[in-house]
C-alpha positions as CSV (number, residue, x, y, z in Angstrom):
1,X,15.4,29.2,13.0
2,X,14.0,27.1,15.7
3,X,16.1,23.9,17.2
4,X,12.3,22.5,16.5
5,X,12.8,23.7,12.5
6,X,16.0,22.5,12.4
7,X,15.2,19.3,13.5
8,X,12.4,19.1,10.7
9,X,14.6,20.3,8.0
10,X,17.1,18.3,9.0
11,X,14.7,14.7,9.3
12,X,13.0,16.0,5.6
13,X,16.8,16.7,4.2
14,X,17.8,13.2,5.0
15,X,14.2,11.4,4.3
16,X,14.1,13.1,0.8
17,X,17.6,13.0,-0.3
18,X,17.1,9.4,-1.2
19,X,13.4,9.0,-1.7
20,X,12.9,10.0,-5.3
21,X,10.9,12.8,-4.6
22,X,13.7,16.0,-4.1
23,X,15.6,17.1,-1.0
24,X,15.9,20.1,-2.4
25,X,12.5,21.1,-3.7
26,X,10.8,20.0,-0.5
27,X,13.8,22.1,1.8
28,X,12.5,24.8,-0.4
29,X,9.1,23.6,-0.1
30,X,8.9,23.2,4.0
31,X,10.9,26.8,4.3
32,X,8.5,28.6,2.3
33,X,5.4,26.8,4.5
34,X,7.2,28.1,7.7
35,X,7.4,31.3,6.3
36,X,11.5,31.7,6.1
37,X,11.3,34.4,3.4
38,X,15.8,34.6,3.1
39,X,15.8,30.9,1.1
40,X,19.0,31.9,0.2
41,X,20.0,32.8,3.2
42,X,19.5,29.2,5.0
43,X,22.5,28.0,1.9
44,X,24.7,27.0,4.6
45,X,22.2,24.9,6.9
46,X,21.0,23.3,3.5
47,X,24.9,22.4,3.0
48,X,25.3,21.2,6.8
49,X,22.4,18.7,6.3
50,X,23.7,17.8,2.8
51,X,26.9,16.5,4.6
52,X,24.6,15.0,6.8
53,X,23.2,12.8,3.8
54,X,27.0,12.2,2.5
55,X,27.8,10.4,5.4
56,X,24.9,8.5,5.2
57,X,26.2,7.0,1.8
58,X,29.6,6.1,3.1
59,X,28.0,4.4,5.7
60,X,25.2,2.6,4.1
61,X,27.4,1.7,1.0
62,X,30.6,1.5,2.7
63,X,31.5,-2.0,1.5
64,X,30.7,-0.7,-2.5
65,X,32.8,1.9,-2.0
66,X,35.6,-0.4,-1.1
67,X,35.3,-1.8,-4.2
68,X,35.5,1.1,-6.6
69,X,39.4,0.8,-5.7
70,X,39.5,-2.4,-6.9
71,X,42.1,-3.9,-9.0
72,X,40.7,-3.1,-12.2
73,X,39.1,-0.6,-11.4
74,X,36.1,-0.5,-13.6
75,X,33.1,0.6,-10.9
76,X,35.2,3.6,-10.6
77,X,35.7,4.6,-14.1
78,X,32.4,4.6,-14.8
79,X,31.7,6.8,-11.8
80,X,33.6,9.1,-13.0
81,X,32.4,8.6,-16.6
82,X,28.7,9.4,-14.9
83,X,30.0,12.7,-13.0
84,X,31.5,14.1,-16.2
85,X,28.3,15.7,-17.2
86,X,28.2,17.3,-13.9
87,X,30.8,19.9,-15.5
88,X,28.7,21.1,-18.4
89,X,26.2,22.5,-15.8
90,X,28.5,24.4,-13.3
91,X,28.4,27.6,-15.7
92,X,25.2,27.5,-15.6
93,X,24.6,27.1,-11.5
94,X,24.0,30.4,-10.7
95,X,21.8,31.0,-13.0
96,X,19.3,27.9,-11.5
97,X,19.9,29.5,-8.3
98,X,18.5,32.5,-9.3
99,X,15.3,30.9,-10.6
100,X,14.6,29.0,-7.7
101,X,14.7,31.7,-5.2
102,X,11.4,31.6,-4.2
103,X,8.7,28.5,-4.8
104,X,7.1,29.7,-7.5
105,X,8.3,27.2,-10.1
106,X,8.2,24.5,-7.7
107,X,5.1,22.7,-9.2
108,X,6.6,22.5,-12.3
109,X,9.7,20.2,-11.4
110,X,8.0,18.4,-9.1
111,X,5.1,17.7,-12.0
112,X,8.7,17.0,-14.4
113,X,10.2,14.2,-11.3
114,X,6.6,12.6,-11.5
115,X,6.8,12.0,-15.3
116,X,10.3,10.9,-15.0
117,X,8.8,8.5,-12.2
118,X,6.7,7.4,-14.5
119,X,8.8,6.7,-17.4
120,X,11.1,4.8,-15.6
121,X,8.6,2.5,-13.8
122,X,6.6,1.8,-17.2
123,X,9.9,1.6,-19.6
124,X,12.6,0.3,-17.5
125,X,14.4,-2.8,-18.5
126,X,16.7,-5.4,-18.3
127,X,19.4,-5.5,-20.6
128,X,22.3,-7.4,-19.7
129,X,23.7,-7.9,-16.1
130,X,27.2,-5.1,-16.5
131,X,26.6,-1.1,-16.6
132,X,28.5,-0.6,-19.9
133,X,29.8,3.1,-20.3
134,X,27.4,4.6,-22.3
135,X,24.9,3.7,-19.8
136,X,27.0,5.4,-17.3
137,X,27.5,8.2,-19.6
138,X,23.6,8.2,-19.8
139,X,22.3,8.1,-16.5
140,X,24.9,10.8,-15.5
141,X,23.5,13.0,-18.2
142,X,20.0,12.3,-16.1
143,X,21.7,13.4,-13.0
144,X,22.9,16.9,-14.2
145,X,19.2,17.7,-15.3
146,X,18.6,17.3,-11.3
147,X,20.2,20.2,-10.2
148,X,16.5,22.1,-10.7
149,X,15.4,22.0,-7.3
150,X,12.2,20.0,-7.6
151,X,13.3,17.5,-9.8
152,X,14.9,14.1,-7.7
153,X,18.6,13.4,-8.8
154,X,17.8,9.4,-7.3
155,X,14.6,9.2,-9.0
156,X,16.0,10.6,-12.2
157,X,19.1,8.6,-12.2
158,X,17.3,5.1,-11.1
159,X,14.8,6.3,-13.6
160,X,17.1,6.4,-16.3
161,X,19.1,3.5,-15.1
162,X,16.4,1.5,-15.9
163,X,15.5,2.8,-19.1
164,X,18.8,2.3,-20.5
165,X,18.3,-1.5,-19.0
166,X,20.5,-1.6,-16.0
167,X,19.1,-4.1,-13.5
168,X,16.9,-2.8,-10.5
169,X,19.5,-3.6,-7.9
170,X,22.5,-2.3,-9.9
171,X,20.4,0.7,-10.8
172,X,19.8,1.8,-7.5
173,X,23.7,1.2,-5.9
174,X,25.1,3.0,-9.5
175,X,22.4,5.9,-8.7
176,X,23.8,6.2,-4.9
177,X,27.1,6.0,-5.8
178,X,26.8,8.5,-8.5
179,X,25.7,10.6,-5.7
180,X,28.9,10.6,-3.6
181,X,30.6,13.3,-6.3
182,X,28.1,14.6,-7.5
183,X,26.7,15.8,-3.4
184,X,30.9,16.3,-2.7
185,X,31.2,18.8,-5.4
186,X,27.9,20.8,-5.2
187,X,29.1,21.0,-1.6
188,X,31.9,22.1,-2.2
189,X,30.8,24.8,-4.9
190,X,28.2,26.1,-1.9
191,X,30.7,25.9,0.1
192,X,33.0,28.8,-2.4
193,X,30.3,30.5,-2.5
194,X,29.7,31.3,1.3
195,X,32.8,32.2,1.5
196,X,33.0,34.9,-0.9
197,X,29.6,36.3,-0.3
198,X,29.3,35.3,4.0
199,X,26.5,37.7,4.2
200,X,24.1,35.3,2.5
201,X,24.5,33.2,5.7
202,X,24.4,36.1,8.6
203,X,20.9,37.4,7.0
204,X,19.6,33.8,7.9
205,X,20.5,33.8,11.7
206,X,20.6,30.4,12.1
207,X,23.1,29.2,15.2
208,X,25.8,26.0,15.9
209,X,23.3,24.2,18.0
210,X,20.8,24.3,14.9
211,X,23.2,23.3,12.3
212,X,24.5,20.3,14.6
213,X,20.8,19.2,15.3
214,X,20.3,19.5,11.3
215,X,23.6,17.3,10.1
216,X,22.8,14.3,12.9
217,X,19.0,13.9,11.4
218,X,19.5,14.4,8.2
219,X,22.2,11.6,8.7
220,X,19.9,9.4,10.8
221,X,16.8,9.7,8.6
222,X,19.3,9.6,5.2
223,X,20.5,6.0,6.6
224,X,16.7,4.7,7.5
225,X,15.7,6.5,4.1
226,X,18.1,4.2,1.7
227,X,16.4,1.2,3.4
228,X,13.6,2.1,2.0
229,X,14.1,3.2,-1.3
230,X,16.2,-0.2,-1.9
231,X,13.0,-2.4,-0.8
232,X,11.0,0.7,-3.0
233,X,12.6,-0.1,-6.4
234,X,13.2,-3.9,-6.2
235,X,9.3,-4.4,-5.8
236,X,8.4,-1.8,-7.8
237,X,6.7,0.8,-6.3
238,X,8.4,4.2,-8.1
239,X,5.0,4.7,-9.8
240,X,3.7,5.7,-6.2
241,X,6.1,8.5,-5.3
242,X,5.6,9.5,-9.1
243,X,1.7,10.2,-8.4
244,X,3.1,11.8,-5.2
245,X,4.9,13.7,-6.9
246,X,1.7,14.9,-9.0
247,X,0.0,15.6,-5.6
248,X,2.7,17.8,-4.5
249,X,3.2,19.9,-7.9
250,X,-0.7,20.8,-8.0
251,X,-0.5,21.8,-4.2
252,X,2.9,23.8,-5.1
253,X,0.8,25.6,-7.7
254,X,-2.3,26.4,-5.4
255,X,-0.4,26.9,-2.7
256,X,2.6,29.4,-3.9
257,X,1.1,30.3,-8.0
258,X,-3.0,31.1,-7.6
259,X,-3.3,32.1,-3.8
């Protein structure tokens, strides 16, 4: 890997993390177009730029996360009460990893995100101004569908904040926060895994300079992404990056399916 392809990955990590359109499907996306055939192998430069995006969060929502050790404590029950469904899926990683090894299936969670898109532009509501805990519950059930690479955990979670009728802003600060665990534990799972199996990360020859330049853009362009996606869902625009998402699942299927 080039300091050039690192410097892309890194920018399209941090741009897409937050955009509701998948870091993870367009990582696997951009790879395959430059022709890096060891996907698995890059695991620890996708988990460099990952961090890259945490940091982000803490700095973007540093005073929100100031709160969730407030005195009563309520934000952070029902973050926690939103990453419990995270557990259910963990038996089950491996198994998504293995299916998403190579593009193929790319257009088909991308074409899923764009639906989800959809659905949360054309059904989301208001319904009351607190995030009860079934809501929580709810959206974090959303959030451990996302683990298919392809399919956005902020679109899906904003998606179905909204359709259970949190407010827009609310929606989109409960669906980042949500995030901090949920990017802190896949990390550290990745992170378990290199460590038993290092050889998944020499096949991919990647060096220090190229994971440093990957963690500082995917931090700069995951701080100028939440901008955006803040002014994105509070003049609601998710129907656009829904039929983006459309675009991108038909050229996934040319592209890596019928050539």
């Amino acid at each position: 890997m080039s300091i050039i392809e690192a410097l892309f990955l890194g920018v399209i990590q941090g741009l897409t993390e937050f955009l509701p359109i998948s870091s993870s499907g367009h990582l696997m996306l951009m790879q395959g177009l430059l022709g890096m055939q060891n996907l698995r192998g890059l695991m620890l430069f996708d988990l460099v730029c990952h961090l890259g995006t945490l940091g982000a969060l803490f700095v973007y929502f540093r005073d929100n996360i100031k709160h969730l050790f407030a005195e009563h404590g309520r934000l952070f029950f029902l973050i926690c009460l939103g990453t419990l469904p995270l557990f259910f899926i963990v038996p089950f990683k491996s198994w998504v990893d293995k299916a998403f090894e190579t593009p193929t299936w790319l257009w088909l969670a991308f074409l899923t995100t764009g639906i989800i898109l959809y659905f949360g532009e054309y059904f989301g509501r208001d319904k009351g101004d607190d995030i009860r805990p079934l809501q929580a519950f709810s959206v974090g059930a959303a959030q451990a569908f996302a683990v298919i690479p392809g399919i956005s955990r902020s679109g899906t979670t904003i998606s179905a904040s909204r359709i259970v009728g949190i407010p827009r802003r609310k929606a989109v600060v409960f669906s980042f926060l949500l995030a901090i665990p949920a990017i802190l534990g896949g990390t550290v799972l990745e992170a378990a895994h290199i460590f038993f199996k290092p050889h998944a990360v020499v096949a991919a020859n990647v060096g220090l300079l190229q994971y440093a330049v990957g963690f500082i853009f995917s931090f700069i362009a995951g701080i100028a992404s939440l901008g955006v996606v803040m002014r994105i869902v509070l003049n609601d625009a998710l129907k656009y990056f829904a039929w983006y998402c459309f675009a991108i699942s038909a050229f996934c299927l040319f592209y890596f399916v019928i050539l």
